[in-house]
N, CA, C and O of each residue as an XYZ file, in Angstrom:
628
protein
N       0.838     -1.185      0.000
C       0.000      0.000      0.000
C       0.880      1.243      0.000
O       1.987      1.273      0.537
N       0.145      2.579     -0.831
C       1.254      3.754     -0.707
C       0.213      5.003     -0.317
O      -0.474      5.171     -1.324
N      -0.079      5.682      0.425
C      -0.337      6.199      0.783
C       0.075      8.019      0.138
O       1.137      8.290      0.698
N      -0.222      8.877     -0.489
C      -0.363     10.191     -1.005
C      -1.334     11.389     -0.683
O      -2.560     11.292     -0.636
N      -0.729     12.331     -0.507
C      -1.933     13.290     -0.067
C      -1.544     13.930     -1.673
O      -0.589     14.142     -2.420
N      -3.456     14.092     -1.554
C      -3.584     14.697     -2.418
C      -4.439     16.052     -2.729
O      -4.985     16.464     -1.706
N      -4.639     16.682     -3.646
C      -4.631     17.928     -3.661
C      -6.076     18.192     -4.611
O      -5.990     17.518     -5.637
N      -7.387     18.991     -4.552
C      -8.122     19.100     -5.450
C      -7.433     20.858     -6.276
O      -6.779     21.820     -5.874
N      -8.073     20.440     -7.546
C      -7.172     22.103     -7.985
C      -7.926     23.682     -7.457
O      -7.496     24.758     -7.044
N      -9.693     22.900     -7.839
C     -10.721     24.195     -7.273
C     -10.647     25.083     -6.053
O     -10.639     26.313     -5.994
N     -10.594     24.145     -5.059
C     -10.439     24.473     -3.715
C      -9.402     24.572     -3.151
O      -9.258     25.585     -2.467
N      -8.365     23.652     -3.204
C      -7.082     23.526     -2.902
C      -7.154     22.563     -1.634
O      -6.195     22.493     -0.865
N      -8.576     21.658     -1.393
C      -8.662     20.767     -0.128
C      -7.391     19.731     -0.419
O      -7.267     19.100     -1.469
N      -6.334     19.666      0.872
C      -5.698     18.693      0.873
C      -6.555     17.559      1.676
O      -7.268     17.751      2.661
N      -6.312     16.380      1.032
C      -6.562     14.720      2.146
C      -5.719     13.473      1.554
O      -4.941     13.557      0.604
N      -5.951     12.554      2.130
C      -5.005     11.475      1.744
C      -5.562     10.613      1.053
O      -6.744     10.843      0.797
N      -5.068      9.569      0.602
C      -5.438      8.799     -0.019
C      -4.931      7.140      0.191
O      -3.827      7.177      0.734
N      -5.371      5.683     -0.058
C      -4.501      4.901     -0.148
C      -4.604      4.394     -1.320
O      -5.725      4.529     -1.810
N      -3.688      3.748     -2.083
C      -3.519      3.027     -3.440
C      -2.699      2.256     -3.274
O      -2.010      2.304     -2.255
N      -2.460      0.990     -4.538
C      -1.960     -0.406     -4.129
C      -0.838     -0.221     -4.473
O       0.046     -0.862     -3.905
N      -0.515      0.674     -5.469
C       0.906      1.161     -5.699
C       0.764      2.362     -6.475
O      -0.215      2.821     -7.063
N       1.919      2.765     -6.357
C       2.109      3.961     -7.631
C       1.140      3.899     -9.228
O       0.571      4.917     -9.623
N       1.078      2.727     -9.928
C       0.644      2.411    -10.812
C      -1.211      2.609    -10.532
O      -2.006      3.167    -11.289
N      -1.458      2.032     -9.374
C      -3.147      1.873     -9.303
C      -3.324      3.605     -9.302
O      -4.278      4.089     -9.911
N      -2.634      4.229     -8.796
C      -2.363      5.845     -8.805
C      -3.065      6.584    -10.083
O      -3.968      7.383    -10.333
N      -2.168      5.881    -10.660
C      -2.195      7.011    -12.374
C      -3.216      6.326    -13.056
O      -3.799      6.928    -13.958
N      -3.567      5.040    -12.749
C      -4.608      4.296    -13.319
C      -6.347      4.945    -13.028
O      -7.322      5.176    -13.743
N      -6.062      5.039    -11.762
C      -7.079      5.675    -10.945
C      -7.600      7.560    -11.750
O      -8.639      7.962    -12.273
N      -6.536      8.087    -11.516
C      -6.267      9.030    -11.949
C      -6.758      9.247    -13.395
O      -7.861      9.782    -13.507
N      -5.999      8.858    -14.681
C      -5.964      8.418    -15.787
C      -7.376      8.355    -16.060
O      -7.582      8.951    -17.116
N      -8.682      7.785    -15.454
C      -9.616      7.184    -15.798
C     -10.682      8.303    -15.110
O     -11.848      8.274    -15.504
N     -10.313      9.216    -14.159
C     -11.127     10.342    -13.540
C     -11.899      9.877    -12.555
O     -13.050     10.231    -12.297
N     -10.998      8.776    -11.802
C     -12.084      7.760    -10.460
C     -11.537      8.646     -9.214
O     -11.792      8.163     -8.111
N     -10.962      9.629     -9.225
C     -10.053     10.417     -8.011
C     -11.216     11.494     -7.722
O     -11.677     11.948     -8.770
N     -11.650     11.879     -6.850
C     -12.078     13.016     -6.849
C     -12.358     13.446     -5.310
O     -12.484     12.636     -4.392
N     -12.453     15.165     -5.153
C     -11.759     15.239     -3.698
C     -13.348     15.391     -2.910
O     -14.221     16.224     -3.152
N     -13.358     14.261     -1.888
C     -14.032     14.288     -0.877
C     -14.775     15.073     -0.083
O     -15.813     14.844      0.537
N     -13.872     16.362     -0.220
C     -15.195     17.448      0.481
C     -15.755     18.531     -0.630
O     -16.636     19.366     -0.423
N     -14.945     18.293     -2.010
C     -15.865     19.774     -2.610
C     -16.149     18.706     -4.234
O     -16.456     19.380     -5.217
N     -16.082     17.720     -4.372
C     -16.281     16.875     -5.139
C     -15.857     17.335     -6.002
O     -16.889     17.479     -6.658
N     -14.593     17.978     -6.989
C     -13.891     18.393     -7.448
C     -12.974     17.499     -8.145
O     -11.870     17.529     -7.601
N     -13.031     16.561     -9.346
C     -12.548     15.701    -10.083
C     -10.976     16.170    -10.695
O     -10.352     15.358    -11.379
N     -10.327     17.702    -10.355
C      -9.314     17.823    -10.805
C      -8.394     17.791     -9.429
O      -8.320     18.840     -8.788
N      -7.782     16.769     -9.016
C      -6.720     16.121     -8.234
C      -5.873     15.849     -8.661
O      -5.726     15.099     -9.626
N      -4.791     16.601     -7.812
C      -3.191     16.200     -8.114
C      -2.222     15.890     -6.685
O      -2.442     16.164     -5.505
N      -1.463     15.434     -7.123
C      -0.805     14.730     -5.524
C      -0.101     16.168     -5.065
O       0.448     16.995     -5.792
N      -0.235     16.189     -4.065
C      -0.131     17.186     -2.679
C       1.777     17.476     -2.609
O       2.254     16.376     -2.888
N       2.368     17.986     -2.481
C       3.804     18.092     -1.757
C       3.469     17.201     -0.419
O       2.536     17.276      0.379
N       4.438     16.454     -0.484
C       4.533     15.931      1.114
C       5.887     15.546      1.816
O       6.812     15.613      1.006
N       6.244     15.205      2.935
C       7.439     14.904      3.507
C       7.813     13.392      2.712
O       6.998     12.487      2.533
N       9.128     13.381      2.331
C       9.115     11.751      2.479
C       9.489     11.098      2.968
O      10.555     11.334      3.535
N       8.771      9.631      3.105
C       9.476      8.631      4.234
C      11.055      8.508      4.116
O      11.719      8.150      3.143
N      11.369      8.809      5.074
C      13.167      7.938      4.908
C      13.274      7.105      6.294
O      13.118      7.532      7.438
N      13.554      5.929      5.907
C      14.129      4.921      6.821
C      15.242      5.254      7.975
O      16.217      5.913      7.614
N      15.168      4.901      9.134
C      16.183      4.914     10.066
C      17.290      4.408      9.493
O      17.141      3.598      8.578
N      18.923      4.875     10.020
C      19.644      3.860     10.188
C      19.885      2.999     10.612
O      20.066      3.195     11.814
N      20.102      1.460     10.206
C      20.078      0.758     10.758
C      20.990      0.728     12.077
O      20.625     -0.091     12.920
N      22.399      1.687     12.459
C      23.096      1.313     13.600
C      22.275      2.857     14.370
O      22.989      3.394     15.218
N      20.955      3.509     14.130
C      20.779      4.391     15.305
C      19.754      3.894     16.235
O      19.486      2.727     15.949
N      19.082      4.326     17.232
C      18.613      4.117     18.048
C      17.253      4.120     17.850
O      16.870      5.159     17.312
N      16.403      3.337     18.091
C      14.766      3.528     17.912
C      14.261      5.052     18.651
O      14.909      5.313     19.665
N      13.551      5.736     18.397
C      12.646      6.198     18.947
C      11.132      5.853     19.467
O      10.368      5.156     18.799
N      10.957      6.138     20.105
C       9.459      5.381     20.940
C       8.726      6.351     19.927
O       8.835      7.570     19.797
N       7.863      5.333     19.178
C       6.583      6.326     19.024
C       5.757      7.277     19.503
O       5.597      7.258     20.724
N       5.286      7.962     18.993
C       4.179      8.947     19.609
C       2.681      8.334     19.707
O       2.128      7.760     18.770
N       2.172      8.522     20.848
C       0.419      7.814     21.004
C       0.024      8.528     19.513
O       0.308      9.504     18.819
N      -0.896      7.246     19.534
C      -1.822      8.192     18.491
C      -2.949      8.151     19.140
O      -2.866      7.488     20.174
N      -4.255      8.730     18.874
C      -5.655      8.522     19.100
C      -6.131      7.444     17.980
O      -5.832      7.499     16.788
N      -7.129      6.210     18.761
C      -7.845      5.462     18.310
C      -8.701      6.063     17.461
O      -8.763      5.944     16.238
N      -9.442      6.799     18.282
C     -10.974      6.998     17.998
C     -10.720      8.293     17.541
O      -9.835      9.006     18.014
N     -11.667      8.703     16.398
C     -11.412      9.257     16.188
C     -12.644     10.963     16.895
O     -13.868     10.835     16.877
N     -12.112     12.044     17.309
C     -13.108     12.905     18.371
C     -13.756     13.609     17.460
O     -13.042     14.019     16.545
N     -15.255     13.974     17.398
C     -16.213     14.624     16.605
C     -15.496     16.325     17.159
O     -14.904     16.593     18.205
N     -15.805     17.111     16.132
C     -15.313     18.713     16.577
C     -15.825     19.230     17.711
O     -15.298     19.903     18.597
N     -16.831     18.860     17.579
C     -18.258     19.177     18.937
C     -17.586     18.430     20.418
O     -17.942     18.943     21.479
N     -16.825     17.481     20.461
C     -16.753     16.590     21.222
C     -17.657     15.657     21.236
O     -17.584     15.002     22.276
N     -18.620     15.255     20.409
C     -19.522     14.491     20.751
C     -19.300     13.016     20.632
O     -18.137     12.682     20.406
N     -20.080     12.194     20.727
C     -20.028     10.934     20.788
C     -19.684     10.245     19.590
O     -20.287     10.751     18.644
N     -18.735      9.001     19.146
C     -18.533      8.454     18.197
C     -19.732      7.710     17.650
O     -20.130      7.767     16.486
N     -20.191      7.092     18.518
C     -21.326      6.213     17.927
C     -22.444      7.327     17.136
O     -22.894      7.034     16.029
N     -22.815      8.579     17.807
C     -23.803      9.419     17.180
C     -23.173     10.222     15.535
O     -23.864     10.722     14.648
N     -21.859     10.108     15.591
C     -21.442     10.826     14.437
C     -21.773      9.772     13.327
O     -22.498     10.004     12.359
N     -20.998      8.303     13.654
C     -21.300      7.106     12.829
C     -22.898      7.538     12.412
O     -22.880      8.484     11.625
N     -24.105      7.131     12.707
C     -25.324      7.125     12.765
C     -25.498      8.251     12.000
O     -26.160      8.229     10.963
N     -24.889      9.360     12.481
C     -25.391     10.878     11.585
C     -25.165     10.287     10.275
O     -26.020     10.382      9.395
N     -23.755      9.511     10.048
C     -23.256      9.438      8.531
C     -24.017      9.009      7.807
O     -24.501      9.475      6.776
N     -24.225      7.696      8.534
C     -25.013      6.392      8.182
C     -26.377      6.713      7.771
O     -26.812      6.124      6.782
N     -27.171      7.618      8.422
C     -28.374      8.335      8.054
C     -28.583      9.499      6.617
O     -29.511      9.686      5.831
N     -27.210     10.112      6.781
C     -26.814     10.882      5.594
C     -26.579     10.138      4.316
O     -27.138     10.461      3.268
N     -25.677      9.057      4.425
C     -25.538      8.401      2.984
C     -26.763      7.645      2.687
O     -27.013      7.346      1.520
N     -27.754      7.223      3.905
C     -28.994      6.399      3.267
C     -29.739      7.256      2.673
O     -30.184      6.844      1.602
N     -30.214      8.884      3.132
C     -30.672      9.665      2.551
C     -30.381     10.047      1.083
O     -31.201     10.274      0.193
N     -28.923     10.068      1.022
C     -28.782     10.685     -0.094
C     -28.510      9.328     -1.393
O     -28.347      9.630     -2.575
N     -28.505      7.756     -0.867
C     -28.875      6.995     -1.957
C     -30.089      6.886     -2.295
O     -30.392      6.574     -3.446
N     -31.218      7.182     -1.114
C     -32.772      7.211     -1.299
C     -33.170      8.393     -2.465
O     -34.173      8.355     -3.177
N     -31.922      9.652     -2.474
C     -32.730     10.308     -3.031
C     -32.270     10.307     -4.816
O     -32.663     10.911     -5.815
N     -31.327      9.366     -4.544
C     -30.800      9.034     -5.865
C     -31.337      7.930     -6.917
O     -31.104      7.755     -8.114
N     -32.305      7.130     -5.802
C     -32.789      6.393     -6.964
C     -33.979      6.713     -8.028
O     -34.645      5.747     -8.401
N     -34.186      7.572     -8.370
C     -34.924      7.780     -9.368
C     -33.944      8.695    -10.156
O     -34.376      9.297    -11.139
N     -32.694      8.826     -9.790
C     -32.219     10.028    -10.715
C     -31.478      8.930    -11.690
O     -31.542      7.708    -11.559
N     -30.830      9.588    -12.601
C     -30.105      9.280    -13.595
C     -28.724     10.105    -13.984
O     -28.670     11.294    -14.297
N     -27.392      8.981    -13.866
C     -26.384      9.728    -14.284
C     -25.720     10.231    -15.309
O     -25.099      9.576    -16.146
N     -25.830     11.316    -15.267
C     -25.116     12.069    -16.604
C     -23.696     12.341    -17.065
O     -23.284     12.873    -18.095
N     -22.960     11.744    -15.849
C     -21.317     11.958    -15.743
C     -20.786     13.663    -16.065
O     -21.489     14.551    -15.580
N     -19.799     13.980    -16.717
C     -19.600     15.238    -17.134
C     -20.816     16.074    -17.798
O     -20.887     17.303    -17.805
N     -21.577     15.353    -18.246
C     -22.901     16.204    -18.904
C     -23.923     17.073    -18.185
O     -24.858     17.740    -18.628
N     -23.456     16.866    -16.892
C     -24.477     17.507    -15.877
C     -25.125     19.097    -16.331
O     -26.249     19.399    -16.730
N     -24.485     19.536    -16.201
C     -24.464     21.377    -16.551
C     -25.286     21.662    -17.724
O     -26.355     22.271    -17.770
N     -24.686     21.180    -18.563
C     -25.407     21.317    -20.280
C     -26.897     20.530    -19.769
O     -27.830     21.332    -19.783
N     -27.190     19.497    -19.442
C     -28.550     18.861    -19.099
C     -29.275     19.622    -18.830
O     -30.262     20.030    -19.443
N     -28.559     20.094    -17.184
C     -29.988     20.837    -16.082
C     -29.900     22.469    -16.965
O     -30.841     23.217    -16.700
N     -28.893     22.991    -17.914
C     -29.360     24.192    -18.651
C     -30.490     24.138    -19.402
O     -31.430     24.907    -19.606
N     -30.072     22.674    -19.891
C     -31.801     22.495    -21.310
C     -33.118     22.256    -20.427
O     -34.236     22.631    -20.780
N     -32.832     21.570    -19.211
C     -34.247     21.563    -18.852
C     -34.700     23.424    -17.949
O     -35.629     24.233    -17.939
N     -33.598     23.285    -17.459
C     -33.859     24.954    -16.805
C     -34.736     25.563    -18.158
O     -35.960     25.531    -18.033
N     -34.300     25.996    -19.166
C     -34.812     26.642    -20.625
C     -36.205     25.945    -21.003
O     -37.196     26.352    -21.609
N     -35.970     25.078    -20.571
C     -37.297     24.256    -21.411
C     -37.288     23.431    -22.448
O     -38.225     22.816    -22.958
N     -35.519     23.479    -22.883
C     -35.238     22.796    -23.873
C     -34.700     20.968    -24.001
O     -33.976     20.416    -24.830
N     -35.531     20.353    -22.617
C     -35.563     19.142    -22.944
C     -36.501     18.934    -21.625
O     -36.544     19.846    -20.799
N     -37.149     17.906    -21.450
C     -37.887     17.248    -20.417
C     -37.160     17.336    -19.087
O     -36.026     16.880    -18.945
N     -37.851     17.944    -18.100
C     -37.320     18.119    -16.709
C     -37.047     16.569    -16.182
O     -37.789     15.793    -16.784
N     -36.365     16.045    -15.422
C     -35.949     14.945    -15.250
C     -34.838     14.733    -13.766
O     -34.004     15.638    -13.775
N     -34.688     13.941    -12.758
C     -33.896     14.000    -11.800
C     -32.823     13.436    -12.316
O     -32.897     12.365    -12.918
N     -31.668     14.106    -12.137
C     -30.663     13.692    -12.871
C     -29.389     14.264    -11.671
O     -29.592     15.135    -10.825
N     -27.903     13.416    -11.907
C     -27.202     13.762    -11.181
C     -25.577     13.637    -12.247
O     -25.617     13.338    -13.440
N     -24.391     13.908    -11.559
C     -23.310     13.813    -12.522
C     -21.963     14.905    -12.152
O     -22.251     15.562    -11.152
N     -21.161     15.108    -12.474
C     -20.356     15.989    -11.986
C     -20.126     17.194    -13.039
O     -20.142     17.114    -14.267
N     -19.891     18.419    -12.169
C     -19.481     19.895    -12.060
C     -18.580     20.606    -11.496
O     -18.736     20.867    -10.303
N     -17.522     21.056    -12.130
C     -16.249     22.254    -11.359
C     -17.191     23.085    -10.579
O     -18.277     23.527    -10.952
N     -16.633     23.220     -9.495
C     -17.535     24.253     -8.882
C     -17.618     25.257     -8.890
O     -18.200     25.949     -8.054
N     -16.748     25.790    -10.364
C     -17.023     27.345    -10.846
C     -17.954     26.730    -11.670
O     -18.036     27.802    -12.270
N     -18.495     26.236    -12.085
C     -19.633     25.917    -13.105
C     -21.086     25.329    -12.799
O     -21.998     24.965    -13.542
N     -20.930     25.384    -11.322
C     -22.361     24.882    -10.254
C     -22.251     26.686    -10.049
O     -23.143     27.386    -10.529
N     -21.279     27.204     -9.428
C     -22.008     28.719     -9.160
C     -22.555     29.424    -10.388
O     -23.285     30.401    -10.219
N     -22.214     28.940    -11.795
C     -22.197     29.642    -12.454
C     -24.090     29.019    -12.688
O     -25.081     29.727    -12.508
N     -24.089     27.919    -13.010
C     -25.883     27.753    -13.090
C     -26.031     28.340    -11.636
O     -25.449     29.424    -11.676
N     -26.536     28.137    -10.368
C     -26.651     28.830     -9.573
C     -27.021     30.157    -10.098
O     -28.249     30.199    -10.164
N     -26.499     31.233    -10.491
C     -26.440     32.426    -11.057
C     -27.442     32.707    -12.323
O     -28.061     33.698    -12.709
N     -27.306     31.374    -12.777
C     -28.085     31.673    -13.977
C     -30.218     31.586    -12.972
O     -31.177     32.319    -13.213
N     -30.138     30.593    -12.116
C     -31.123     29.654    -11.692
C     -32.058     28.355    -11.957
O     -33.224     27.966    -11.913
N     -30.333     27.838    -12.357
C     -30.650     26.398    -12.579
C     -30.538     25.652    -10.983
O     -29.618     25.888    -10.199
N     -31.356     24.982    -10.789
C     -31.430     24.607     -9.580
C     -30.865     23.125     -9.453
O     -31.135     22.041     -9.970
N     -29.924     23.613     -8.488
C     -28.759     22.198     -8.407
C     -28.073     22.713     -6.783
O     -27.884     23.783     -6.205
N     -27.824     21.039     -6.457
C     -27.137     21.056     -4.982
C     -26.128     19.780     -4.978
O     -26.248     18.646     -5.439
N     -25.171     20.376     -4.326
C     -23.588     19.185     -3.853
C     -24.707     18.280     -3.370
O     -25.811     18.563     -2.906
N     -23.909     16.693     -3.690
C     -24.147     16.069     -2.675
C     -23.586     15.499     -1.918
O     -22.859     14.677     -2.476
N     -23.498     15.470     -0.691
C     -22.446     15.338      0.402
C     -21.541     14.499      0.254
O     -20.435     14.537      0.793
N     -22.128     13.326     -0.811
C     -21.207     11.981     -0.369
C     -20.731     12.062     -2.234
O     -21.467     12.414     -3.156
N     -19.371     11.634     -2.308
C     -19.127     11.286     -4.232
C     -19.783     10.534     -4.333
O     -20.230      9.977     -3.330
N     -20.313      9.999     -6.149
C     -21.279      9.165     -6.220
C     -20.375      8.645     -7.820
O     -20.141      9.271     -8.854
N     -20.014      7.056     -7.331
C     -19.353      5.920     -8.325
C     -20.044      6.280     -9.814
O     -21.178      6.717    -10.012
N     -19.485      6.108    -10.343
C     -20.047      6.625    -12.048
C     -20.457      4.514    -11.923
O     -19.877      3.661    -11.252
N     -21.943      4.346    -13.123
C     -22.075      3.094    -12.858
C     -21.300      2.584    -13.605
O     -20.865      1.500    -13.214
N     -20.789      3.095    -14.959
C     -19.225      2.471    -15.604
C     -18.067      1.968    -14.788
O     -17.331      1.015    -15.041
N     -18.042      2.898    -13.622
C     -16.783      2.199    -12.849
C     -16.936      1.452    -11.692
O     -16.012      1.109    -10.954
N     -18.471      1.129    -11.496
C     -18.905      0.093    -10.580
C     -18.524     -1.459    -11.007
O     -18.782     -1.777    -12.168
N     -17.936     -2.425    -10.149
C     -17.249     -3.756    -10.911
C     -18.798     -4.445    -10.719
O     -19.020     -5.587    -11.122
Protein backbone atom coordinates (compact mmCIF):
# COMPACT_ATOMS: atom_id res chain seq x y z
CA UNK A 1 0.00 0.00 0.00
CA UNK A 2 1.25 3.75 -0.71
CA UNK A 3 -0.34 6.20 0.78
CA UNK A 4 -0.36 10.19 -1.01
CA UNK A 5 -1.93 13.29 -0.07
CA UNK A 6 -3.58 14.70 -2.42
CA UNK A 7 -4.63 17.93 -3.66
CA UNK A 8 -8.12 19.10 -5.45
CA UNK A 9 -7.17 22.10 -7.98
CA UNK A 10 -10.72 24.19 -7.27
CA UNK A 11 -10.44 24.47 -3.71
CA UNK A 12 -7.08 23.53 -2.90
CA UNK A 13 -8.66 20.77 -0.13
CA UNK A 14 -5.70 18.69 0.87
CA UNK A 15 -6.56 14.72 2.15
CA UNK A 16 -5.00 11.48 1.74
CA UNK A 17 -5.44 8.80 -0.02
CA UNK A 18 -4.50 4.90 -0.15
CA UNK A 19 -3.52 3.03 -3.44
CA UNK A 20 -1.96 -0.41 -4.13
CA UNK A 21 0.91 1.16 -5.70
CA UNK A 22 2.11 3.96 -7.63
CA UNK A 23 0.64 2.41 -10.81
CA UNK A 24 -3.15 1.87 -9.30
CA UNK A 25 -2.36 5.84 -8.81
CA UNK A 26 -2.20 7.01 -12.37
CA UNK A 27 -4.61 4.30 -13.32
CA UNK A 28 -7.08 5.67 -10.94
CA UNK A 29 -6.27 9.03 -11.95
CA UNK A 30 -5.96 8.42 -15.79
CA UNK A 31 -9.62 7.18 -15.80
CA UNK A 32 -11.13 10.34 -13.54
CA UNK A 33 -12.08 7.76 -10.46
CA UNK A 34 -10.05 10.42 -8.01
CA UNK A 35 -12.08 13.02 -6.85
CA UNK A 36 -11.76 15.24 -3.70
CA UNK A 37 -14.03 14.29 -0.88
CA UNK A 38 -15.19 17.45 0.48
CA UNK A 39 -15.86 19.77 -2.61
CA UNK A 40 -16.28 16.87 -5.14
CA UNK A 41 -13.89 18.39 -7.45
CA UNK A 42 -12.55 15.70 -10.08
CA UNK A 43 -9.31 17.82 -10.81
CA UNK A 44 -6.72 16.12 -8.23
CA UNK A 45 -3.19 16.20 -8.11
CA UNK A 46 -0.80 14.73 -5.52
CA UNK A 47 -0.13 17.19 -2.68
CA UNK A 48 3.80 18.09 -1.76
CA UNK A 49 4.53 15.93 1.11
CA UNK A 50 7.44 14.90 3.51
CA UNK A 51 9.12 11.75 2.48
CA UNK A 52 9.48 8.63 4.23
CA UNK A 53 13.17 7.94 4.91
CA UNK A 54 14.13 4.92 6.82
CA UNK A 55 16.18 4.91 10.07
CA UNK A 56 19.64 3.86 10.19
CA UNK A 57 20.08 0.76 10.76
CA UNK A 58 23.10 1.31 13.60
CA UNK A 59 20.78 4.39 15.31
CA UNK A 60 18.61 4.12 18.05
CA UNK A 61 14.77 3.53 17.91
CA UNK A 62 12.65 6.20 18.95
CA UNK A 63 9.46 5.38 20.94
CA UNK A 64 6.58 6.33 19.02
CA UNK A 65 4.18 8.95 19.61
CA UNK A 66 0.42 7.81 21.00
CA UNK A 67 -1.82 8.19 18.49
CA UNK A 68 -5.65 8.52 19.10
CA UNK A 69 -7.84 5.46 18.31
CA UNK A 70 -10.97 7.00 18.00
CA UNK A 71 -11.41 9.26 16.19
CA UNK A 72 -13.11 12.91 18.37
CA UNK A 73 -16.21 14.62 16.60
CA UNK A 74 -15.31 18.71 16.58
CA UNK A 75 -18.26 19.18 18.94
CA UNK A 76 -16.75 16.59 21.22
CA UNK A 77 -19.52 14.49 20.75
CA UNK A 78 -20.03 10.93 20.79
CA UNK A 79 -18.53 8.45 18.20
CA UNK A 80 -21.33 6.21 17.93
CA UNK A 81 -23.80 9.42 17.18
CA UNK A 82 -21.44 10.83 14.44
CA UNK A 83 -21.30 7.11 12.83
CA UNK A 84 -25.32 7.12 12.77
CA UNK A 85 -25.39 10.88 11.58
CA UNK A 86 -23.26 9.44 8.53
CA UNK A 87 -25.01 6.39 8.18
CA UNK A 88 -28.37 8.33 8.05
CA UNK A 89 -26.81 10.88 5.59
CA UNK A 90 -25.54 8.40 2.98
CA UNK A 91 -28.99 6.40 3.27
CA UNK A 92 -30.67 9.66 2.55
CA UNK A 93 -28.78 10.69 -0.09
CA UNK A 94 -28.88 7.00 -1.96
CA UNK A 95 -32.77 7.21 -1.30
CA UNK A 96 -32.73 10.31 -3.03
CA UNK A 97 -30.80 9.03 -5.86
CA UNK A 98 -32.79 6.39 -6.96
CA UNK A 99 -34.92 7.78 -9.37
CA UNK A 100 -32.22 10.03 -10.72
CA UNK A 101 -30.11 9.28 -13.60
CA UNK A 102 -26.38 9.73 -14.28
CA UNK A 103 -25.12 12.07 -16.60
CA UNK A 104 -21.32 11.96 -15.74
CA UNK A 105 -19.60 15.24 -17.13
CA UNK A 106 -22.90 16.20 -18.90
CA UNK A 107 -24.48 17.51 -15.88
CA UNK A 108 -24.46 21.38 -16.55
CA UNK A 109 -25.41 21.32 -20.28
CA UNK A 110 -28.55 18.86 -19.10
CA UNK A 111 -29.99 20.84 -16.08
CA UNK A 112 -29.36 24.19 -18.65
CA UNK A 113 -31.80 22.50 -21.31
CA UNK A 114 -34.25 21.56 -18.85
CA UNK A 115 -33.86 24.95 -16.81
CA UNK A 116 -34.81 26.64 -20.63
CA UNK A 117 -37.30 24.26 -21.41
CA UNK A 118 -35.24 22.80 -23.87
CA UNK A 119 -35.56 19.14 -22.94
CA UNK A 120 -37.89 17.25 -20.42
CA UNK A 121 -37.32 18.12 -16.71
CA UNK A 122 -35.95 14.94 -15.25
CA UNK A 123 -33.90 14.00 -11.80
CA UNK A 124 -30.66 13.69 -12.87
CA UNK A 125 -27.20 13.76 -11.18
CA UNK A 126 -23.31 13.81 -12.52
CA UNK A 127 -20.36 15.99 -11.99
CA UNK A 128 -19.48 19.90 -12.06
CA UNK A 129 -16.25 22.25 -11.36
CA UNK A 130 -17.53 24.25 -8.88
CA UNK A 131 -17.02 27.35 -10.85
CA UNK A 132 -19.63 25.92 -13.10
CA UNK A 133 -22.36 24.88 -10.25
CA UNK A 134 -22.01 28.72 -9.16
CA UNK A 135 -22.20 29.64 -12.45
CA UNK A 136 -25.88 27.75 -13.09
CA UNK A 137 -26.65 28.83 -9.57
CA UNK A 138 -26.44 32.43 -11.06
CA UNK A 139 -28.09 31.67 -13.98
CA UNK A 140 -31.12 29.65 -11.69
CA UNK A 141 -30.65 26.40 -12.58
CA UNK A 142 -31.43 24.61 -9.58
CA UNK A 143 -28.76 22.20 -8.41
CA UNK A 144 -27.14 21.06 -4.98
CA UNK A 145 -23.59 19.19 -3.85
CA UNK A 146 -24.15 16.07 -2.67
CA UNK A 147 -22.45 15.34 0.40
CA UNK A 148 -21.21 11.98 -0.37
CA UNK A 149 -19.13 11.29 -4.23
CA UNK A 150 -21.28 9.16 -6.22
CA UNK A 151 -19.35 5.92 -8.33
CA UNK A 152 -20.05 6.62 -12.05
CA UNK A 153 -22.07 3.09 -12.86
CA UNK A 154 -19.23 2.47 -15.60
CA UNK A 155 -16.78 2.20 -12.85
CA UNK A 156 -18.90 0.09 -10.58
CA UNK A 157 -17.25 -3.76 -10.91
Amino acid sequence: MIIFDLKCEGQGHVFEAWFGSSDDYADQQARGLIICPLCGDARVMKAVMAPAIAAKSNSRAVAPRPETTTPVAANGGDEAKMRALVDALAQAQSKALEGSTWVGRGFAEQARAMHYGEQDRASIHGEVAPQEAKALIAEGVEVAPLPFPVIPPEAKN
